[in-house]
Structures are given as C-alpha cells and as structure tokens.
C-alpha positions as CSV (number, residue, x, y, z in Angstrom):
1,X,0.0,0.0,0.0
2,X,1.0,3.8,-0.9
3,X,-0.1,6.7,0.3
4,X,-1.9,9.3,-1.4
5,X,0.6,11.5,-1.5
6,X,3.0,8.8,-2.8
7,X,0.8,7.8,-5.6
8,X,0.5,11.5,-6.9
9,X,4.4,12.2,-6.9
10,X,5.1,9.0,-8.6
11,X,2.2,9.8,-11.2
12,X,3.8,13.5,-11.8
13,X,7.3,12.0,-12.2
14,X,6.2,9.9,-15.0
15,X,4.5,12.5,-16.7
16,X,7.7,14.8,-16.6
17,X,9.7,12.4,-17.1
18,X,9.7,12.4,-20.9
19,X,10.4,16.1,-21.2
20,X,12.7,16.0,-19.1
21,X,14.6,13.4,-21.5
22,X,13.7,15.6,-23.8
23,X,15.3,18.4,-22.4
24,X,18.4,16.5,-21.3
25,X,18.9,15.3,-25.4
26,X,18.3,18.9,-26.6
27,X,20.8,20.3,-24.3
28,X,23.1,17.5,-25.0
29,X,26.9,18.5,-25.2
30,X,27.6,17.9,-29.1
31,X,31.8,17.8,-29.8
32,X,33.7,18.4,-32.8
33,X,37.3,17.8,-33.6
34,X,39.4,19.9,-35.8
35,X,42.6,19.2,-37.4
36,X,43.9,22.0,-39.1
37,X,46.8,21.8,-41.6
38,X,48.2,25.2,-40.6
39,X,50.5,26.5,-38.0
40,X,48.5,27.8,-34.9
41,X,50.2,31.4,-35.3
42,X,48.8,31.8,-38.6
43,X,46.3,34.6,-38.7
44,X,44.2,33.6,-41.3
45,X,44.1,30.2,-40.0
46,X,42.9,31.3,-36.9
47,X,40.1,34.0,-38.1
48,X,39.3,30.8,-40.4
49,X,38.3,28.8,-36.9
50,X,37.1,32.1,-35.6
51,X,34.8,32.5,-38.2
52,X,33.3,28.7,-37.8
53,X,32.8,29.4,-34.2
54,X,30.7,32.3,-34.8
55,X,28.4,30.7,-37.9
56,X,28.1,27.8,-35.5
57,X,26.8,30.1,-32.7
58,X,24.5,31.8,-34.9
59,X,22.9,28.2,-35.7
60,X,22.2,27.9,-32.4
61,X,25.6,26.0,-31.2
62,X,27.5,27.5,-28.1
63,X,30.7,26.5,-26.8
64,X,30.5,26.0,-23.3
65,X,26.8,25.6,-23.3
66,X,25.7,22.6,-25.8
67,X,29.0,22.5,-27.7
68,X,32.6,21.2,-27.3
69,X,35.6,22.0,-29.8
70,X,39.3,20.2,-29.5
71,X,41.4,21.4,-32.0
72,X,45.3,20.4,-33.2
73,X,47.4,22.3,-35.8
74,X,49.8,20.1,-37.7
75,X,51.5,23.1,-39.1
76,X,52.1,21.8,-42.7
77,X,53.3,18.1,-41.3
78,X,52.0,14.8,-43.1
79,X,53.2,13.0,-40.5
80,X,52.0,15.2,-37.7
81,X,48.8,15.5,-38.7
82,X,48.4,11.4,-38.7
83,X,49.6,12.1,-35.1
84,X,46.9,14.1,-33.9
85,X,44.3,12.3,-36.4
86,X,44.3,9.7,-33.7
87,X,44.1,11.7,-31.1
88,X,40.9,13.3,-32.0
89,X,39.2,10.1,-33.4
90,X,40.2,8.5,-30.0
91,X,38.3,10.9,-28.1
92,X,34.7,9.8,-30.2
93,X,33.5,13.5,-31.0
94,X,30.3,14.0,-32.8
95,X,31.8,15.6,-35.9
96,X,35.2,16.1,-37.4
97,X,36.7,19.2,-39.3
98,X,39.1,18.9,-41.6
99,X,41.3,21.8,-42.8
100,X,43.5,21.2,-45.8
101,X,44.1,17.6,-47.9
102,X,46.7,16.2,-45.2
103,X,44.4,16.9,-42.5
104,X,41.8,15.5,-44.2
105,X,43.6,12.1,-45.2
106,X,44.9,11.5,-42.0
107,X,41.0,11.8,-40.7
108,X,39.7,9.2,-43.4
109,X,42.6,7.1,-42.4
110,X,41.7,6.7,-39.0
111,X,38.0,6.4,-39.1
112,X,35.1,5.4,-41.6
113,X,31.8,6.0,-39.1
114,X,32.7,9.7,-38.0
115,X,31.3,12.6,-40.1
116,X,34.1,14.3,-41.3
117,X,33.3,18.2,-43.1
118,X,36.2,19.0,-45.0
119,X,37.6,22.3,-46.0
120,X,40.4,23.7,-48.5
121,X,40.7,20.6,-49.9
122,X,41.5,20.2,-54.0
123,X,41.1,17.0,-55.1
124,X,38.2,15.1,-53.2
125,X,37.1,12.7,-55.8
126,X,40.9,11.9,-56.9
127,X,42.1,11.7,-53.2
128,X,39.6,8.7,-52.5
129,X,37.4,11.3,-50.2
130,X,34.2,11.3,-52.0
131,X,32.7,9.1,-54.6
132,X,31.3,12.0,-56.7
133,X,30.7,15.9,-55.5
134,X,27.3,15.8,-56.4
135,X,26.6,12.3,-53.6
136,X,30.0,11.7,-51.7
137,X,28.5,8.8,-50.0
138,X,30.6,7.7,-47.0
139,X,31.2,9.8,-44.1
140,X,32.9,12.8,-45.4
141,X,31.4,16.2,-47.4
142,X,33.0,19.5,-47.6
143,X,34.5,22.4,-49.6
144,X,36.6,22.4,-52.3
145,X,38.9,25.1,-52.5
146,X,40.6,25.8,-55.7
147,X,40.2,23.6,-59.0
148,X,42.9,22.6,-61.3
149,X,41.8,24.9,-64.1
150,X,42.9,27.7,-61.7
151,X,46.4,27.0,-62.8
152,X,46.2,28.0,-66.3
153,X,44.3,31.5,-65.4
154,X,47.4,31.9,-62.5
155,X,50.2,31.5,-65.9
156,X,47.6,33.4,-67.8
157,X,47.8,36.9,-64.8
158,X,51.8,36.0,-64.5
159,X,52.5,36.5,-68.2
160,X,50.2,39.4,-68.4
161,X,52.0,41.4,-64.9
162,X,55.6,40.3,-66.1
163,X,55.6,39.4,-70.0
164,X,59.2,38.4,-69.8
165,X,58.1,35.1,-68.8
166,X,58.3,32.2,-70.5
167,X,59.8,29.7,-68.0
168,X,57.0,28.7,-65.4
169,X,58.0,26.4,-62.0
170,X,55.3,25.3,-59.9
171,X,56.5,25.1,-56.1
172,X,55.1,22.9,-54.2
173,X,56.0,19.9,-51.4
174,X,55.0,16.3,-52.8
175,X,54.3,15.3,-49.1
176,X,51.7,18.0,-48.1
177,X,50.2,18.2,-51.9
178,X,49.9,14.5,-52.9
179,X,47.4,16.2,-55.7
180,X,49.7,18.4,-57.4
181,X,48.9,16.3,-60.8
182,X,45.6,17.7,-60.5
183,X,47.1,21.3,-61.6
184,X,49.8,20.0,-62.9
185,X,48.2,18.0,-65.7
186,X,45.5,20.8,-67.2
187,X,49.4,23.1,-67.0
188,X,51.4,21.2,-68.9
189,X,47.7,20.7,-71.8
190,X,47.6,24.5,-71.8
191,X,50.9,25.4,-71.9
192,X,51.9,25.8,-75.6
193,X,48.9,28.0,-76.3
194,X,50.0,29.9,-73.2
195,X,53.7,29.7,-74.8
196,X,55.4,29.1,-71.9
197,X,57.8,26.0,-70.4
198,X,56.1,24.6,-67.4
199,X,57.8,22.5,-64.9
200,X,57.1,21.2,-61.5
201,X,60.0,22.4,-58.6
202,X,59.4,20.0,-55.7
203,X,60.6,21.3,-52.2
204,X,60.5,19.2,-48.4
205,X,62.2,21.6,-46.4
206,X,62.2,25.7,-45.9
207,X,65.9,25.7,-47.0
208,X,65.3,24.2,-50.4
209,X,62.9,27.0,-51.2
210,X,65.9,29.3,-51.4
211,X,68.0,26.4,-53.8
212,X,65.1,26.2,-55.8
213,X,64.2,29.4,-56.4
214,X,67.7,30.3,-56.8
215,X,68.8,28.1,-59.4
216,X,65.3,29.4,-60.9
217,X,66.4,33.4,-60.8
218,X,69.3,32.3,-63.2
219,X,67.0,33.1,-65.9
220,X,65.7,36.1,-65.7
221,X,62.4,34.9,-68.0
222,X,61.6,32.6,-65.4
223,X,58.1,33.3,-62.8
224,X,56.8,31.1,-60.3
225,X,53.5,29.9,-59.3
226,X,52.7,28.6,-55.7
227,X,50.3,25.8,-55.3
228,X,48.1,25.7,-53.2
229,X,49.1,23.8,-50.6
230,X,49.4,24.1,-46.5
231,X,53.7,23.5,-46.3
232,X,53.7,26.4,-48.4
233,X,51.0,28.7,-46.4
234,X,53.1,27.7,-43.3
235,X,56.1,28.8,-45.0
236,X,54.9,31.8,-47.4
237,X,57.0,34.9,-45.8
238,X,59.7,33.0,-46.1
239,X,58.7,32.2,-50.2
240,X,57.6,35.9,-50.2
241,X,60.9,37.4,-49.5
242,X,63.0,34.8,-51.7
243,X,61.1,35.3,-54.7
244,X,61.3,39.3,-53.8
245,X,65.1,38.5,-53.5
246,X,66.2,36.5,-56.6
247,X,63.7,39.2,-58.6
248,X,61.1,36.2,-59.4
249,X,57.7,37.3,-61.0
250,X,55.2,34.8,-58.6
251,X,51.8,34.3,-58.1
252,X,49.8,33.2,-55.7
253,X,46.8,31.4,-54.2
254,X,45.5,33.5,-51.9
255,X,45.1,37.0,-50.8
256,X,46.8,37.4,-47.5
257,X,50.1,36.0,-49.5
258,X,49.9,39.2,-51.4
259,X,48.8,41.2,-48.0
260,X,52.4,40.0,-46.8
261,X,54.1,41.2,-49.6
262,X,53.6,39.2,-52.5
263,X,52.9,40.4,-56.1
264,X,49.7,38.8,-57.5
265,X,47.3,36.6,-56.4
266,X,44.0,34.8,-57.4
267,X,41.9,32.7,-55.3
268,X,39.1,32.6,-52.8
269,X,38.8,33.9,-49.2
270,X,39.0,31.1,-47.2
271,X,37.6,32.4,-44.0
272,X,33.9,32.6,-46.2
273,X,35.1,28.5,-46.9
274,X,34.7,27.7,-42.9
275,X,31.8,29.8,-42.5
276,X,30.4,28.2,-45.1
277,X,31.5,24.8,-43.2
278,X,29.4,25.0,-40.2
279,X,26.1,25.4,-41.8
280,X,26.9,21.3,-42.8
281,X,28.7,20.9,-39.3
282,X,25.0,22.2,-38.0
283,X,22.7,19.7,-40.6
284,X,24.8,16.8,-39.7
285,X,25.0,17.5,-36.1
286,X,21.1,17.6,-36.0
287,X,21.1,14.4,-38.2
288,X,21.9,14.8,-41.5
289,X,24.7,12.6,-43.0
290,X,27.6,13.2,-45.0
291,X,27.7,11.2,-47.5
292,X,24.2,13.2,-49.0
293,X,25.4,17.0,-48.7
294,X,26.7,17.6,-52.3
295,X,30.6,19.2,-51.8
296,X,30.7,22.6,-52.5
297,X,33.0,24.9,-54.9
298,X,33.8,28.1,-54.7
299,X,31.6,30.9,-55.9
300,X,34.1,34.0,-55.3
301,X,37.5,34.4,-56.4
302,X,39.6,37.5,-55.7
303,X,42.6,39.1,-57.8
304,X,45.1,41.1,-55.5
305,X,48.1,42.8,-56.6
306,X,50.7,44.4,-54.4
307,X,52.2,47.4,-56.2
308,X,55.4,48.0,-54.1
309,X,56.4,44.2,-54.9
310,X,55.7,44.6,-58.4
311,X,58.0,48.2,-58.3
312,X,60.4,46.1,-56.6
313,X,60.8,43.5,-59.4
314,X,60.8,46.7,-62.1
315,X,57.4,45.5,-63.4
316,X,54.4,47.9,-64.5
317,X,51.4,46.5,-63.5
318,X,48.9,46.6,-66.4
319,X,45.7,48.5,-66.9
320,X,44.0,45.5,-67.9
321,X,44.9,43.8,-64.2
322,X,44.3,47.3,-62.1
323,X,40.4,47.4,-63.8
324,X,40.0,43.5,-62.7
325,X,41.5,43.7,-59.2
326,X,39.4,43.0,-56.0
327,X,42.7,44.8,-54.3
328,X,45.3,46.8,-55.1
329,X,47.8,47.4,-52.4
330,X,50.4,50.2,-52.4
C-alpha cells in the first residue's frame, strides 16, 4: 500500500519524465574535432576557426553551453597530422573538421563511421574522399577550394603582370600536396597555347625554397606559381621574400600572400570557406549525413596585386589587371 501522497508524486514523475529526457537530449553537449593543416600562429588560419565558431553560434551551437571543440594544428606536417588524427578520433566527438588535404587524409585514415566536413581541400574525388561531389556517400562532405583549371588563369595573370616570362615552375611539397597532378596535368595541356615551359620544382624543407628558387632566378624569363598547398601557407614569408630577393615574377593562391608582400594573387577567401562549413557541421550535427550533402566549390574568387612588390621587381602593373583587381595594395 501507498499513500496518497506517494501515488500522486510517482504519477507527476512519469509525466515529466519524458520532457525532461527531452530536455536532457536537446541540451546534450555535441563535440567536434578539428585538425587544421596550418600553424597555430597563422592569422588567417585562426580568423578561419574564428569565423566557424561564430556561424556555428548563430545556428544555435555554443561552446561551453551545448558545444565542445578540441582542436590540433599540424603546421604543414603529413606525418604530424596522422599524429593528432588519432588523437581526436580516439576521443569519439560527434563531428570532425578537416582543414586542408593532409588533415583530411589522416581523418579518413583513421575512421570510416565519424562525419568528417572538409575544407580547403582540392582533389576530393581523386584523393579517394568522396565518390562524386554531387553524392560523396561515406562519411565525409566539404569544400573544395581551388580547381585545377585555376592553374592556367594563375600563368595566364603571371605572363600578363611580367611578359618576360616564358619559364614557369610550380612550387610545391610532394608530401603536403599529394594532388599536385591535379594542376599540374590541365598546366602542362595548356601550356603551348600559353607559350610558356612549365615545370614542377618540388621542395620538403624551408631551406630548399631558397636552392630552388635560386637556381630558378638564373633566368631572368623565369616566374613562379605557388600551389596551393598548406607547407607552403606555413612557409609563405619565407617564399615571399626569396622570390622578392632573386627578382622572381610569382603568383599566388591566396590573398593574404599578397597582403604579406607578394605580387599577384588569385583565389578565394578562405575564411567565407569555414563559415560556409558549419552550416553542414549544424545539418549533420542535427542528423543529417555526409555522405548526402553535395561538396561545394567556390563561388568568389579575388585578384590582389601588391604594387610595391611589383615596383620592386621593375614591373608595370597593367591596366587590364588594375580594372580586374578586388585589391590593389600600395
């Protein structure tokens, strides 16, 4: 026998109860673990990650409240970044962000159920990330960054800023761009109709950019093109001021190379990339999967040119750029 008053506590509990489980799973802590390909001093890395914390909060996800980030920076490091892939696929987190190919790799290495929501990647479908970019299937989705046509409208701005050229090397490190045949391959199609030599120049280490580039300057019709690619973001002042050295016409990927001092650039703003990135971290994270979010490509692309580096190297930068430019620096 029960009281009364026994009967009509347990009777209320059971009809809370279900909200309260309710409640419970809708303030549930979510995590998400990001492995970023780029040095943790980077700038533009980190208004990147800044900028996916804010969309994220917008959509309703707060850190400290009903979200939980863990982040590692591999800083341009293949092997690194397989390092701290295990790390974060140890801890079991909800979601996983990927910044950059290695980072990205290293992920799908290490698991196969996790969501993964990759960004500044190139190659997806020839990496072995997604089946198609219209229905990756699997567990991983994201944003392509650049695409390999890119390269022949980067030897296209070069030759119309410096029309001395008509050697082009393409700088980049095999480990941390394992699809430089991507850009590489549409380059070398194009390049008699852009009537230039095109050649790959491989580097593994900061002190072979200055051998490279170097040996490169002892032509004076040579320019440079920087792939995309996260050794050389990690290393770019360092590129910036050797190609500024040896009097090398380069271009570049992105817009804060040419905010640090380089002469021309053409790509996309990479912090719209990771805002763009938690609007799937927020669909998967309330149930979505992967594998059915189509991968996105960029939609905006941004020509910079710096005109002190460009009076530097004795060049006059065309009207034909000036009128096309996003930026011009002085």
């Amino acid at each position: 026998m029960i009281s009364r008053r026994q009967a009509v506590v347990a009777f209320a509990s059971a009809a809370v109860s279900p909200f309260a489980v309710f409640a419970q799973q809708a303030d549930k802590v979510r995590r998400i673990g990001m492995l970023i390909g780029y040095s943790d001093a980077d700038r533009e890395a980190q208004s990147g990650v800044s900028a996916f914390k804010q969309s994220l909060a917008a959509l309703g996800w707060n850190e400290g409240r009903n979200l939980a980030l863990e982040s590692r920076w591999s800083a341009g490091d293949a092997q690194r970044a397989s390092v701290y892939a295990k790390e974060l696929v140890a801890l079991q987190p909800d979601l996983l962000l990927a910044v950059t190919t290695p980072a990205t790799a290293a992920l799908h290495q290490e698991t196969k159920a996790i969501p993964i929501v990759f960004t500044i990647v190139s190659d997806p479908v020839g990496s072995g990330f997604v089946q198609a970019l219209s229905r990756p299937g699997g567990n991983l989705t994201g944003f392509i960054d650049l695409e390999s046509s890119l390269m022949e409208k980067w030897v296209q701005l070069l030759t119309e800023l410096a029309p001395r050229v008509t050697r082009v090397a393409v700088l980049f490190n095999p480990a941390t761009a394992p699809y430089a045949e991507y850009y590489l391959q549409p380059l070398n199609a194009a390049a008699p109709k852009l009537g230039v030599q095109a050649f790959a120049a491989t580097v593994r280490t900061e002190g072979e950019i200055e051998t490279v580039i170097g040996e490169l300057a002892k032509d004076a019709n040579s320019g440079l093109v920087i792939m995309t690619d996260s050794f050389m973001t990690v290393h770019r002042k360092a590129v910036i001021a050797i190609a500024q050295r040896f009097k090398v016409p380069t271009v570049y990927s992105a817009e804060y190379d040419v905010t640090d001092g380089g002469l021309l650039c053409y790509g996309v703003d990479s912090v719209e990339i990771f805002r763009r990135a938690a609007s799937y971290a927020d669909r998967i994270l309330r149930g979505g999967k992967a594998g059915d979010l189509p991968v996105e490509q960029p939609a905006k692309f941004i020509l910079a040119v710096n005109m002190k580096a460009a009076r530097q190297l004795g060049l006059t930068v065309p009207e034909s750029i000036l009128l096309r430019a996003d930026r011009v620096i002085e």
